[in-house]
C-alpha positions in Angstrom: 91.4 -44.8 84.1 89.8 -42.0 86.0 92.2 -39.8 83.7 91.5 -41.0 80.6 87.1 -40.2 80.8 88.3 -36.7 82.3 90.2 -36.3 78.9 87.4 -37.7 76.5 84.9 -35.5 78.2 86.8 -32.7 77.4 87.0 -33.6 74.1 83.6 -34.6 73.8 82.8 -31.1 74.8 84.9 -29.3 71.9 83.9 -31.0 69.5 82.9 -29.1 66.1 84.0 -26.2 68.0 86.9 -23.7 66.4 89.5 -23.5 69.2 92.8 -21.6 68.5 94.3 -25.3 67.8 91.7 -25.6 64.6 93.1 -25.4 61.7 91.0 -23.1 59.4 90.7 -22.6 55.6 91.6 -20.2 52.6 88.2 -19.4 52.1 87.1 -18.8 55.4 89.4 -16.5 55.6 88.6 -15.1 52.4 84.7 -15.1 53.8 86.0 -13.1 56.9 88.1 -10.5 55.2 85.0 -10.2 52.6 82.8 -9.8 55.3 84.8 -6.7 57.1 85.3 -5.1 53.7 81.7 -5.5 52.9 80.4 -4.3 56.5 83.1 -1.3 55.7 81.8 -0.4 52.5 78.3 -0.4 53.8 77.3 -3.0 51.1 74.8 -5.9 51.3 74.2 -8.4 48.6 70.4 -7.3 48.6 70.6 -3.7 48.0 70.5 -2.8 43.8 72.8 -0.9 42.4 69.6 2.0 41.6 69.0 2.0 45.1 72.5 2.5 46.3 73.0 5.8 43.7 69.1 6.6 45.4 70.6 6.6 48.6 74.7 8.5 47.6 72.7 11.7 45.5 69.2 11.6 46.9 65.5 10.2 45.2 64.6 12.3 42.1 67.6 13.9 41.5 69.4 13.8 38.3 72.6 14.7 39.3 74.7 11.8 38.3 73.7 12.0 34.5 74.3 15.4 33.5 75.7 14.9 29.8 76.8 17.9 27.0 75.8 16.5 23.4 77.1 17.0 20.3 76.5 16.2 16.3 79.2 16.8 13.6 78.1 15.5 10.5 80.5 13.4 8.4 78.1 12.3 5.1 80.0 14.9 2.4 83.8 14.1 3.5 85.7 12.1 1.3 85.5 8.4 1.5 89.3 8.0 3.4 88.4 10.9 5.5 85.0 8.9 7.0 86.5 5.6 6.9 89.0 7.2 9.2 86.9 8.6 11.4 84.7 5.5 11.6 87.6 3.0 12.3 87.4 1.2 15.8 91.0 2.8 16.7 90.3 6.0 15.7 86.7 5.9 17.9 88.7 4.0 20.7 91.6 6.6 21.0 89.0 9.6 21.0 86.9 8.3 24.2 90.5 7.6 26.2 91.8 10.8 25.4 88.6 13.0 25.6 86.6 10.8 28.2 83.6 11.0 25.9 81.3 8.2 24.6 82.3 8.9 20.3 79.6 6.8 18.0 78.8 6.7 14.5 74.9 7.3 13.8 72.7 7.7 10.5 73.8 6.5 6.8 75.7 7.5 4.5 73.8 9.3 1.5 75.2 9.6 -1.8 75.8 13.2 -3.7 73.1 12.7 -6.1 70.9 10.8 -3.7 68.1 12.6 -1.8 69.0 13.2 2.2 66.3 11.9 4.6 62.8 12.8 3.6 60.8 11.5 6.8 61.6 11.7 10.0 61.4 7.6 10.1 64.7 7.9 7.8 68.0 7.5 8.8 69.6 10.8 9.1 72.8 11.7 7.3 76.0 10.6 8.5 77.5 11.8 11.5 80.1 11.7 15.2 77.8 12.1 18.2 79.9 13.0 20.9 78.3 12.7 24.5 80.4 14.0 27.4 80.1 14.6 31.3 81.6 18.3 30.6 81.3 20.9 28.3 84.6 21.1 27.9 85.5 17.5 27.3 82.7 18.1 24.4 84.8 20.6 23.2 88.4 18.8 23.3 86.8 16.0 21.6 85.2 17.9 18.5 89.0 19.4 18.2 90.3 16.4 18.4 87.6 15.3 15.2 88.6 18.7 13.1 92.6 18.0 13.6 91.5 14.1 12.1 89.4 15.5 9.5 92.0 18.1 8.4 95.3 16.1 8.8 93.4 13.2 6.3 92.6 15.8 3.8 96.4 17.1 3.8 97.2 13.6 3.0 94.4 13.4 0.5 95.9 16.6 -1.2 99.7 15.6 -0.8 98.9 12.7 -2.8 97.6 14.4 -6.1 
């Protein structure tokens, strides 16, 4: 009898405890191995994105946004030739290949019709190509004027 408190003392004792016997779950596993990579990474749930890119380049400096700009304007190509260049696969393909953010700004303004007369108009037409480099910039207007020409070849081949 003597053996049997002995035993449920010790297990009185361990109880709720993790001993190498307990059998432990998928996420607490996951919690663990999220909690090295995190402790790894340097990352804490509290600290904001802004403050994180504050602390990487340094307060006040603009470092990390250093873009090259660019306007071609579009408004007097034929219709085919802007609907090409204004398709979602044609603007798609250009940012993959180029790494440039490629969008379609202003309106399209007829031949006869007046261009903007204010500056509260919508400009004319046109590809604004924003890149990290100059020279992505560059490869991407190419990549525009190779578009623009190879739809006017077809334009021409077919009268």
């Amino acid at each position: 009898m003597h053996a049997k408190k002995v035993l449920q003392e010790k297990v009185a004792g361990t109880y709720g405890k993790a001993t190498p016997n307990t059998p432990v779950s998928a996420k607490q596993i996951a919690e663990q191995m999220a909690a090295k990579l995190n402790s790894k990474l340097d990352y804490t749930k509290r600290a904001s994105i802004q403050g994180q890119l504050e602390k990487r380049f340094g307060e006040g400096e603009d470092t990390y946004t250093t873009k090259y700009e660019e306007a071609l304007e579009i408004n007097d190509f034929p219709q085919l030739v802007r609907f090409k260049l204004c398709s979602r696969d044609t603007l798609n393909n250009l940012n993959e290949l180029t790494d440039c953010r490629v969008c379609i700004r202003g309106r399209y303004y007829e031949e006869e019709e007046p261009g903007p007369q204010t500056e509260d108009d919508d400009p004319r037409l046109f590809i604004e190509i924003i890149g990290e480099s100059e020279m992505k910039v560059k490869l991407c207007r190419s990549e525009v004027t190779r578009i623009v020409k190879q739809e006017l070849l077809k334009i021409q081949s077919r009268r």
